[in-house]
VMD Tcl script that builds the backbone (N, CA, C; Angstrom):
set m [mol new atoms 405]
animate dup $m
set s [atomselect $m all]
$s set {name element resname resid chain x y z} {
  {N N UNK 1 A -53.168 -2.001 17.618}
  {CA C UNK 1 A -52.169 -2.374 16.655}
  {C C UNK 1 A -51.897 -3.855 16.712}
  {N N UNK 2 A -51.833 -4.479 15.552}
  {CA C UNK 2 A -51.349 -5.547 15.411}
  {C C UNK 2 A -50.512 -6.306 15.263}
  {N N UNK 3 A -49.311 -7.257 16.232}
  {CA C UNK 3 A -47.966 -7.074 15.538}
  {C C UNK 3 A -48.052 -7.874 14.732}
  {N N UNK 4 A -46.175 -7.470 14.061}
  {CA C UNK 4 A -46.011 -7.348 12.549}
  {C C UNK 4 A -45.762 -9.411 12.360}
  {N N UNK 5 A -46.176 -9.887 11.591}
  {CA C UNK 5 A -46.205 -11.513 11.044}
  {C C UNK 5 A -44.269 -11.694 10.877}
  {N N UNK 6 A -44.125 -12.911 11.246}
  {CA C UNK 6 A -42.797 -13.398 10.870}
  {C C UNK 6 A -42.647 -13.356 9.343}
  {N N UNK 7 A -43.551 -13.360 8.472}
  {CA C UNK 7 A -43.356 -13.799 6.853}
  {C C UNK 7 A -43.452 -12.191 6.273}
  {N N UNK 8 A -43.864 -11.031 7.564}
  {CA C UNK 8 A -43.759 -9.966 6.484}
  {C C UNK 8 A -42.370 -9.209 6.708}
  {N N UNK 9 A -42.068 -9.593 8.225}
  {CA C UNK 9 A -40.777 -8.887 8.480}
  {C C UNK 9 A -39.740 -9.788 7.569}
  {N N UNK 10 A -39.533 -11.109 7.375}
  {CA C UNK 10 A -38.954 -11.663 6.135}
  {C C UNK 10 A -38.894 -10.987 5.044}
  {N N UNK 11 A -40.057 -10.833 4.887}
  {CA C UNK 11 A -40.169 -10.043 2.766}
  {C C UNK 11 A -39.602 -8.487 3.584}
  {N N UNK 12 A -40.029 -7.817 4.418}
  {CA C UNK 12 A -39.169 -6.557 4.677}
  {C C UNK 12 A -37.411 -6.660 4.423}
  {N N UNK 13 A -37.114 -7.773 4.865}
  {CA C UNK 13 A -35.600 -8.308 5.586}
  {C C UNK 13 A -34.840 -8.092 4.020}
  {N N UNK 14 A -36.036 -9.105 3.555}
  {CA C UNK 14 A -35.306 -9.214 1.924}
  {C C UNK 14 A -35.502 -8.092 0.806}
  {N N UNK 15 A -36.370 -7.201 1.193}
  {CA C UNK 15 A -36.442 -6.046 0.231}
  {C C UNK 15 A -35.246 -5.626 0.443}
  {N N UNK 16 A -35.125 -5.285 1.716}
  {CA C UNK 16 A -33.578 -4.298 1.926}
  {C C UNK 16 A -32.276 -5.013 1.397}
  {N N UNK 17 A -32.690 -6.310 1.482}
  {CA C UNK 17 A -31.529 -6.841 1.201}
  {C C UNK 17 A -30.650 -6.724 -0.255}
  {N N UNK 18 A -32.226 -6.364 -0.973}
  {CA C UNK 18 A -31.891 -6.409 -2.940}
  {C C UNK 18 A -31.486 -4.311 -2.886}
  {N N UNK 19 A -31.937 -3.921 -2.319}
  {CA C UNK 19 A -31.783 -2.467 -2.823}
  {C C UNK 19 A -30.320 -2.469 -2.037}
  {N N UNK 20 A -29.403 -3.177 -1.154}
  {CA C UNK 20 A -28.253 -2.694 -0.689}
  {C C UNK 20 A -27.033 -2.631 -1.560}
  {N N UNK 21 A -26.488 -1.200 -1.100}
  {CA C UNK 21 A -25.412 -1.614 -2.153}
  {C C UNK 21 A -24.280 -2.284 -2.791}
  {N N UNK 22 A -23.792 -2.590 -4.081}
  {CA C UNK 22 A -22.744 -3.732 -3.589}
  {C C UNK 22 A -21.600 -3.135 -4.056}
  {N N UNK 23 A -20.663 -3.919 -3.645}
  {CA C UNK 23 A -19.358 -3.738 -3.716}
  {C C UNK 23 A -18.345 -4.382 -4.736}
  {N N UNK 24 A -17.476 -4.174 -5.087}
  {CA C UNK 24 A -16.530 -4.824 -5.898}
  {C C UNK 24 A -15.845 -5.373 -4.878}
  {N N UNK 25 A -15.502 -6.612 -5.827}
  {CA C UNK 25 A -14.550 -7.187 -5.046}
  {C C UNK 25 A -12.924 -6.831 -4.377}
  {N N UNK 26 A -12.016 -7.143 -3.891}
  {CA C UNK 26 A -11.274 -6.210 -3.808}
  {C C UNK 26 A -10.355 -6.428 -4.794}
  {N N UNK 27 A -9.735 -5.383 -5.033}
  {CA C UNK 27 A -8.825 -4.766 -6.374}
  {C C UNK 27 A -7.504 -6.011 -6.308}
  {N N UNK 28 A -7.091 -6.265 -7.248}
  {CA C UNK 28 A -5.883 -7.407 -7.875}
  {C C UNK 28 A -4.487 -6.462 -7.674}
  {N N UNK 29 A -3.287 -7.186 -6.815}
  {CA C UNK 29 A -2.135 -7.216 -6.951}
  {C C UNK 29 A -1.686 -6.442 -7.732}
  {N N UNK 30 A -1.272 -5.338 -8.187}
  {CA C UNK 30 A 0.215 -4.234 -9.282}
  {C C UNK 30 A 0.877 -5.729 -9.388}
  {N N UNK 31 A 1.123 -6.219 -10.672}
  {CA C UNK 31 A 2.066 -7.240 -10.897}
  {C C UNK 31 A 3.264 -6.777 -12.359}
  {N N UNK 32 A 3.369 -5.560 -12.760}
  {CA C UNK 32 A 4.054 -4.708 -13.975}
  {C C UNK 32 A 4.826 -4.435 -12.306}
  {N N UNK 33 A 4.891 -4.127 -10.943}
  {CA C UNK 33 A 6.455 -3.933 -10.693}
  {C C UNK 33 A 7.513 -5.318 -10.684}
  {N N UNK 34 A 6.494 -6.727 -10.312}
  {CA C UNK 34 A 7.364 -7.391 -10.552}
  {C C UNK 34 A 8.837 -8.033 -9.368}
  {N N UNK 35 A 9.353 -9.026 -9.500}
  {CA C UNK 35 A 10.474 -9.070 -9.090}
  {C C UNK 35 A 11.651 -8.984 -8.280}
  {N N UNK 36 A 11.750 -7.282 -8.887}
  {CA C UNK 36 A 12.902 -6.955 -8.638}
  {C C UNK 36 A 12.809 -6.294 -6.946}
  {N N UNK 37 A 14.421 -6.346 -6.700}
  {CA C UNK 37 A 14.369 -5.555 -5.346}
  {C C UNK 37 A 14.391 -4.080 -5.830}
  {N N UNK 38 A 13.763 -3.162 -5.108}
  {CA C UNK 38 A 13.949 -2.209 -5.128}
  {C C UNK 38 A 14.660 -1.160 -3.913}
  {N N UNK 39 A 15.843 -0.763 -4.640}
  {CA C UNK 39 A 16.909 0.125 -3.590}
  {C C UNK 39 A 16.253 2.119 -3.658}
  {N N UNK 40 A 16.012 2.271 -2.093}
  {CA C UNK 40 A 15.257 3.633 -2.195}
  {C C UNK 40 A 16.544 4.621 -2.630}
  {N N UNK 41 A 16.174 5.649 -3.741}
  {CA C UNK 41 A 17.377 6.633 -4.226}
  {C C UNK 41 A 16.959 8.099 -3.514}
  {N N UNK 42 A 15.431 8.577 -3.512}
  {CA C UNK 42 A 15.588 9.742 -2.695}
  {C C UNK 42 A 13.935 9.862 -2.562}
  {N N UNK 43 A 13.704 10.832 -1.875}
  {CA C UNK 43 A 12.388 11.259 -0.869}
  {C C UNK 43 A 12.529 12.943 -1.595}
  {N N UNK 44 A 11.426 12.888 -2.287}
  {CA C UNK 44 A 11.145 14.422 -2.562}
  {C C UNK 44 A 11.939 15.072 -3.532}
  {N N UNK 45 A 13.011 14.034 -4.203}
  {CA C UNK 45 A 14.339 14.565 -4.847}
  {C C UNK 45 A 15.466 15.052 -4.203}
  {N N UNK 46 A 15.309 14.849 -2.980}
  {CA C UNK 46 A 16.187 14.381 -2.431}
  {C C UNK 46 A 17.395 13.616 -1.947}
  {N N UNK 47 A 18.095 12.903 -2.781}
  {CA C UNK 47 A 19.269 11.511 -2.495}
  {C C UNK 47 A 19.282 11.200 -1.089}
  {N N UNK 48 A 18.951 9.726 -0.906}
  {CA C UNK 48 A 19.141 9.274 0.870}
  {C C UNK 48 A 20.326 8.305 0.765}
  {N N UNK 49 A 21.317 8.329 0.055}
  {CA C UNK 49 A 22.752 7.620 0.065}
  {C C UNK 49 A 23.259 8.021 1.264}
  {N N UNK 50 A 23.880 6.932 1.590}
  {CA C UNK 50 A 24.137 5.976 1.697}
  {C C UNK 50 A 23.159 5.036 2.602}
  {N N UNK 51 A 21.801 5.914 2.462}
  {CA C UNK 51 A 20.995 4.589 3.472}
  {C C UNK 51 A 20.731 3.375 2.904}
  {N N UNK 52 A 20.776 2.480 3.260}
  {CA C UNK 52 A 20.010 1.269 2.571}
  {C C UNK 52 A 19.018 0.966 3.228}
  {N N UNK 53 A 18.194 0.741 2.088}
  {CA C UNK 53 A 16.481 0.819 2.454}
  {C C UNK 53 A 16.004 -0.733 1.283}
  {N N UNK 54 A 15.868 -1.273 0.767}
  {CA C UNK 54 A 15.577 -2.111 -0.104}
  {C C UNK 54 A 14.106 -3.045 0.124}
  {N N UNK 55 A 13.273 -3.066 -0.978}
  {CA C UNK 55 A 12.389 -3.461 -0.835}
  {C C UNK 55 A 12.041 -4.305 -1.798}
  {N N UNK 56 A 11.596 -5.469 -1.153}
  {CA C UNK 56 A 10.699 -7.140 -2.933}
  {C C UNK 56 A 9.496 -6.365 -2.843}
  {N N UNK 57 A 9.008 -5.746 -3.699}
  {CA C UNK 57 A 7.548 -5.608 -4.383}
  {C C UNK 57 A 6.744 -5.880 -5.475}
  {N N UNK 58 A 6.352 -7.456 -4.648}
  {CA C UNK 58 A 5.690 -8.550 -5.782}
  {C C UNK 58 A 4.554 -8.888 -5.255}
  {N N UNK 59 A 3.516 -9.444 -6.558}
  {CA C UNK 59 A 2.304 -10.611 -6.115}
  {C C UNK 59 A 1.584 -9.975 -4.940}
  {N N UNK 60 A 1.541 -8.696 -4.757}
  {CA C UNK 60 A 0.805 -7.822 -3.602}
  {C C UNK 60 A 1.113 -7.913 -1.898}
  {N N UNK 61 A 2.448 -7.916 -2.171}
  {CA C UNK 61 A 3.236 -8.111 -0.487}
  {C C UNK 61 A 4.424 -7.347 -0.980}
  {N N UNK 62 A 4.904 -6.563 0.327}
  {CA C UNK 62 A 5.911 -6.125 -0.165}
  {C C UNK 62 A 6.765 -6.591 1.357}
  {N N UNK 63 A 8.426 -6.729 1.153}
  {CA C UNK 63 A 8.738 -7.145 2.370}
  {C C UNK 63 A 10.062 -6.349 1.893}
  {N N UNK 64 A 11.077 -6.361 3.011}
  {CA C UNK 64 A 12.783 -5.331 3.109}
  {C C UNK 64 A 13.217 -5.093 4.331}
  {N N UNK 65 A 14.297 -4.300 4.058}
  {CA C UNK 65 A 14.714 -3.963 5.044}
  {C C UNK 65 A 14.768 -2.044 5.255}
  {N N UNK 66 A 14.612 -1.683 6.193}
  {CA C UNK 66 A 15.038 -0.041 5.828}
  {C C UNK 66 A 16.303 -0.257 7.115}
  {N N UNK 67 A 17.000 1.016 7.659}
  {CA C UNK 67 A 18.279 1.426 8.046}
  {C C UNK 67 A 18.095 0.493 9.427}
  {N N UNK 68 A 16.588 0.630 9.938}
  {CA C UNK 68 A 16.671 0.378 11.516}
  {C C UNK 68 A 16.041 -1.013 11.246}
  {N N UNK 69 A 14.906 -1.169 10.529}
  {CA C UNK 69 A 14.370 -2.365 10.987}
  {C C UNK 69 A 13.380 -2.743 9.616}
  {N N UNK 70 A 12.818 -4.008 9.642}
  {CA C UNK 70 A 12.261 -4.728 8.672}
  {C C UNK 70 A 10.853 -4.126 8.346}
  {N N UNK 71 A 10.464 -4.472 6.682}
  {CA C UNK 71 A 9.013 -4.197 6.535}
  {C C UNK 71 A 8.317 -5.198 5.774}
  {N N UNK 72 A 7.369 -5.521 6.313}
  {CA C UNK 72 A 6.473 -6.014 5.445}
  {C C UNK 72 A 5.091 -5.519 5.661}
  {N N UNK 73 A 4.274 -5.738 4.468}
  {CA C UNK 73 A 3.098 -4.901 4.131}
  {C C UNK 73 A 2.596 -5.798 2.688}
  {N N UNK 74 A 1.398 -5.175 2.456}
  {CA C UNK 74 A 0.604 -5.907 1.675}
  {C C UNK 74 A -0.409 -4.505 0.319}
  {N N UNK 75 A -0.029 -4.988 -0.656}
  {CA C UNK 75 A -0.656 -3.503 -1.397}
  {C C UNK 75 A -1.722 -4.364 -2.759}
  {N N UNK 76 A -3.221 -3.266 -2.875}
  {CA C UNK 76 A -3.366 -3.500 -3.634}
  {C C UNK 76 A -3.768 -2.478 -4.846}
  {N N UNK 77 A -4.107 -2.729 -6.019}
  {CA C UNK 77 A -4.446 -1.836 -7.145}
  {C C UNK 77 A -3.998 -2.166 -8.929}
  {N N UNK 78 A -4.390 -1.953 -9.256}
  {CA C UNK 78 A -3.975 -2.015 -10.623}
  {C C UNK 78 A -3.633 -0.978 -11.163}
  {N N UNK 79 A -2.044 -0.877 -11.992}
  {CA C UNK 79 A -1.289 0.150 -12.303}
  {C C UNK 79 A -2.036 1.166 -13.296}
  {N N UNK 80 A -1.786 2.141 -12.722}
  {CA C UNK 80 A -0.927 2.786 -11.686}
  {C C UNK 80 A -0.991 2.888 -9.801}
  {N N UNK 81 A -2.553 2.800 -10.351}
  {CA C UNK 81 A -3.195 2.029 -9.117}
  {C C UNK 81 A -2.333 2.187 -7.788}
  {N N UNK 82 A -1.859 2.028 -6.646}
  {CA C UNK 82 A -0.821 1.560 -5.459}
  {C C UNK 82 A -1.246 2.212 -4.044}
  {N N UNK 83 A -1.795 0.776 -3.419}
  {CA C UNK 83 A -2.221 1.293 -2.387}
  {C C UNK 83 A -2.007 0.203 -1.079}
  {N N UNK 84 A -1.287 1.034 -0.099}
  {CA C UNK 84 A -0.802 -0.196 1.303}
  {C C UNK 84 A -2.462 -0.909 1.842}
  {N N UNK 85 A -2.750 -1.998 2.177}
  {CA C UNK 85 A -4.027 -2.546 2.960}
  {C C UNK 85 A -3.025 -2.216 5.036}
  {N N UNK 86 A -1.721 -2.990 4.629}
  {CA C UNK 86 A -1.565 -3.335 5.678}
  {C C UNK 86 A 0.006 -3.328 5.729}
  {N N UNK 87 A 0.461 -2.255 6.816}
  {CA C UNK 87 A 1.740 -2.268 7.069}
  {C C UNK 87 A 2.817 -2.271 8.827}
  {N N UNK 88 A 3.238 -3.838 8.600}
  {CA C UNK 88 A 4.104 -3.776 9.841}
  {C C UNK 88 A 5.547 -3.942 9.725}
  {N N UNK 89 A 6.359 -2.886 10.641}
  {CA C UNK 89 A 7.678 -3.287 11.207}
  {C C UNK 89 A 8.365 -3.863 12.227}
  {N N UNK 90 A 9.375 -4.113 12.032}
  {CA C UNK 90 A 10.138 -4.149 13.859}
  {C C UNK 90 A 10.209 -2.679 14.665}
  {N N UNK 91 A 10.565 -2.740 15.565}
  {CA C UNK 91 A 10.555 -1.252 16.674}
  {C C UNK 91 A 11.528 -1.257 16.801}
  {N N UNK 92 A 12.955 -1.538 16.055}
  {CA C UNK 92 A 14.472 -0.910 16.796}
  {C C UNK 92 A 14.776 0.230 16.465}
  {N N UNK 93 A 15.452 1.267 17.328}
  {CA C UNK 93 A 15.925 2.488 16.630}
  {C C UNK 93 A 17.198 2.497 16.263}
  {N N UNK 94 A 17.373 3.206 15.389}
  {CA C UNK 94 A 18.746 3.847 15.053}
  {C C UNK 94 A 19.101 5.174 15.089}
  {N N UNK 95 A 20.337 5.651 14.362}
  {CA C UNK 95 A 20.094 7.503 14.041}
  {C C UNK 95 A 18.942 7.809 12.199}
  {N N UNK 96 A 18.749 6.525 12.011}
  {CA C UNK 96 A 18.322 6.812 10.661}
  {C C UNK 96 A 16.396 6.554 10.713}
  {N N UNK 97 A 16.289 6.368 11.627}
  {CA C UNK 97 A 14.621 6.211 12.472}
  {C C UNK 97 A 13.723 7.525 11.342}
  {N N UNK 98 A 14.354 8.304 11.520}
  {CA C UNK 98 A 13.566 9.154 11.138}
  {C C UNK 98 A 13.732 9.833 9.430}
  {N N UNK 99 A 14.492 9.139 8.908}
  {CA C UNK 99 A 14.125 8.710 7.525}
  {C C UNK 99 A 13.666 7.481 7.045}
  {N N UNK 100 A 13.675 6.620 7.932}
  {CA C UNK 100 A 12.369 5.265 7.924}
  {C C UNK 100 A 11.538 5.545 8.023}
  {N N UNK 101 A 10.736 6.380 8.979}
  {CA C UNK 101 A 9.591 6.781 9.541}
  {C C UNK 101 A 8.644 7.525 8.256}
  {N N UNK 102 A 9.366 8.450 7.388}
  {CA C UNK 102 A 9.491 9.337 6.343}
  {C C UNK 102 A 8.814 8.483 5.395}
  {N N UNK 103 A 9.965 7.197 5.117}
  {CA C UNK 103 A 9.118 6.647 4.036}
  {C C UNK 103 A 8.187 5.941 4.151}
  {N N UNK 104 A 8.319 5.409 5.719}
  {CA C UNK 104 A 7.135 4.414 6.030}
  {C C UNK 104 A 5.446 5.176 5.606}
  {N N UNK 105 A 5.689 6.375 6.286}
  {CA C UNK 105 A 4.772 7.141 5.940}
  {C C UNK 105 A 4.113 7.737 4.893}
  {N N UNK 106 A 5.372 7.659 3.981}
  {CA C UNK 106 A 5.090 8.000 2.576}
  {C C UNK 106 A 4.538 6.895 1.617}
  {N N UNK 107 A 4.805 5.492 2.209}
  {CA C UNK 107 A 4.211 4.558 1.535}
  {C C UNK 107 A 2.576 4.045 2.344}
  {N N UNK 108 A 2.165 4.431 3.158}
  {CA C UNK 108 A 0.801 4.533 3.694}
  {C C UNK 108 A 0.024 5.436 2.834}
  {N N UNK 109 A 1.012 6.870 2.519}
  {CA C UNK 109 A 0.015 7.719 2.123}
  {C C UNK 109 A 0.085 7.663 0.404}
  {N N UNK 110 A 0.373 6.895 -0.129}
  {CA C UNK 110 A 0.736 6.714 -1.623}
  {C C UNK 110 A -0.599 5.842 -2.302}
  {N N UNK 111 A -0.488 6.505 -3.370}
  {CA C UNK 111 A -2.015 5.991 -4.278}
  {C C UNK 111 A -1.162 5.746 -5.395}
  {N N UNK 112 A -0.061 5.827 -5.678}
  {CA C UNK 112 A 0.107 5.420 -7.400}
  {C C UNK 112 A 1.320 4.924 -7.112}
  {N N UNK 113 A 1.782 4.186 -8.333}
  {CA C UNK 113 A 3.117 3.614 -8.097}
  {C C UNK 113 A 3.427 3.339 -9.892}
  {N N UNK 114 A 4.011 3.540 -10.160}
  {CA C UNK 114 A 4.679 3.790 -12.184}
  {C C UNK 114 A 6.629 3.300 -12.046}
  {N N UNK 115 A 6.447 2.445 -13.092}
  {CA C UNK 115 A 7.880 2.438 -13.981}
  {C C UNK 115 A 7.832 2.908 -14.869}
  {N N UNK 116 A 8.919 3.861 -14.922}
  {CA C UNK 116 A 9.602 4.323 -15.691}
  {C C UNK 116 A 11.047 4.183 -16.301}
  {N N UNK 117 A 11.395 3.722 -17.232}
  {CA C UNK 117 A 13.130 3.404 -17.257}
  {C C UNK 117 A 13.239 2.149 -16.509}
  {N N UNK 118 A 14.174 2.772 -15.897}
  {CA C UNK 118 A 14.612 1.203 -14.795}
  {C C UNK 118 A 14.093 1.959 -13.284}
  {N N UNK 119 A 13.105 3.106 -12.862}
  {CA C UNK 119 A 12.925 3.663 -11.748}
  {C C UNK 119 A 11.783 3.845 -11.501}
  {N N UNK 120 A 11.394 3.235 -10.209}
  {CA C UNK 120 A 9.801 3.138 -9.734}
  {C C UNK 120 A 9.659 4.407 -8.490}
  {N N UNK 121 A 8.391 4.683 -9.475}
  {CA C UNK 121 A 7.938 6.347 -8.527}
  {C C UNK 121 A 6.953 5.794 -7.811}
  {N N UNK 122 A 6.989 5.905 -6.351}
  {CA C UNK 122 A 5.476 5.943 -5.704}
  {C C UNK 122 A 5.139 7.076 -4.907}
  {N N UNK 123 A 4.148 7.782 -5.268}
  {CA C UNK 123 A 3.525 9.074 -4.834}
  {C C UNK 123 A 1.789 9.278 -4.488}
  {N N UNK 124 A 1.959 9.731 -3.181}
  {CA C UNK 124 A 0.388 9.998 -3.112}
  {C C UNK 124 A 0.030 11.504 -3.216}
  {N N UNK 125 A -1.257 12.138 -3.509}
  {CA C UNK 125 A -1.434 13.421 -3.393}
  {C C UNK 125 A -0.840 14.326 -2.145}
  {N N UNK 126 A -0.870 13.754 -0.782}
  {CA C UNK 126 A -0.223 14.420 -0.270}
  {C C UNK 126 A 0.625 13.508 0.662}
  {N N UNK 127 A 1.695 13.046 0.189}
  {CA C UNK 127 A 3.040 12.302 0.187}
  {C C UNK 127 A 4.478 12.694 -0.411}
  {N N UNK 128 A 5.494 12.600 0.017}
  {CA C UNK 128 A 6.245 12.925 -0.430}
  {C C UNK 128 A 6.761 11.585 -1.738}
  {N N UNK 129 A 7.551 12.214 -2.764}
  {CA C UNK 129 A 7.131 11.033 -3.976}
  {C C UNK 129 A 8.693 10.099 -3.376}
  {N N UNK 130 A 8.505 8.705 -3.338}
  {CA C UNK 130 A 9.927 7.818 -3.540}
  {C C UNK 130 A 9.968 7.465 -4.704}
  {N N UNK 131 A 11.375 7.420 -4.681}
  {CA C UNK 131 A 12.237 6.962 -6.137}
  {C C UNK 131 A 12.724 6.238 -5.493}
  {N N UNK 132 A 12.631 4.726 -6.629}
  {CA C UNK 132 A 13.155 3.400 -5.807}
  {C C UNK 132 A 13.789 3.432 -7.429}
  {N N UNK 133 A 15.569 2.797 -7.568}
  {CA C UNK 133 A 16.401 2.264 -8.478}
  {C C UNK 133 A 16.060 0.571 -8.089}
  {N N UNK 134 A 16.257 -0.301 -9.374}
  {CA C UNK 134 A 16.867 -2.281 -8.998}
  {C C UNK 134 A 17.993 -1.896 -7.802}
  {N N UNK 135 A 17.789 -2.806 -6.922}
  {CA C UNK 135 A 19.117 -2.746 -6.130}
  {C C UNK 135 A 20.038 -3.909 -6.761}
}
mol reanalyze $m
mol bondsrecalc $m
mol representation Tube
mol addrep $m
């Protein structure tokens, strides 16, 4: 056997290189939510009054506060589109930990996000849906 030439493993290198598949670039900012702060009203249809939870969800960052501690995160998609890349908090607890936790979770697992009226739904297939009011 003869080994293989530097100029054929090249043209090998580059065949593979044209048949690989490509990718889109990654998906653009939801910019229809806009603005406003958004104050969380309930989990599942649920009402979570009197928690305050409030969130800026703009320009593909979202930042707030929930009961115990701060969020920021980063989403992308085009509406309806809504999807977290990247989400961090602080670690303090409270007694309300575990309706933070709820939504934190619910906004990891969320694929869509819609206005309606003056009220933004974000829901994933298997998520519980938030209803965020303007705060």
């Amino acid at each position: 056997m003869r080994p293989a030439r530097p100029a054929a493993l090249l043209a090998l290198a580059l065949a593979a290189c044209d048949m690989a598949p490509q990718t889109a670039g990654p998906a653009q900012p939801i910019e229809a939510i806009g603005d406003t702060p958004w104050k969380l009203a309930s989990i599942d249809g649920e009402p979570v009054a009197p928690v305050e939870m409030v969130l800026n969800i703009s320009g593909g960052f979202i930042s707030g506060t929930g009961p115990c501690n701060t969020i920021n995160a980063n989403y992308v998609g085009e509406v309806p589109e809504f999807r977290i890349e990247t989400l961090i908090t602080t670690k303090l607890s409270c007694d309300r930990l575990g309706l933070e936790n709820r939504v934190i979770e619910a906004l990891m697992q969320a694929d869509r996000a819609e206005i309606a009226g003056s009220r933004l739904t974000i829901r994933g297939d298997a998520s519980p849906v938030l209803i965020f009011d303007p705060a």
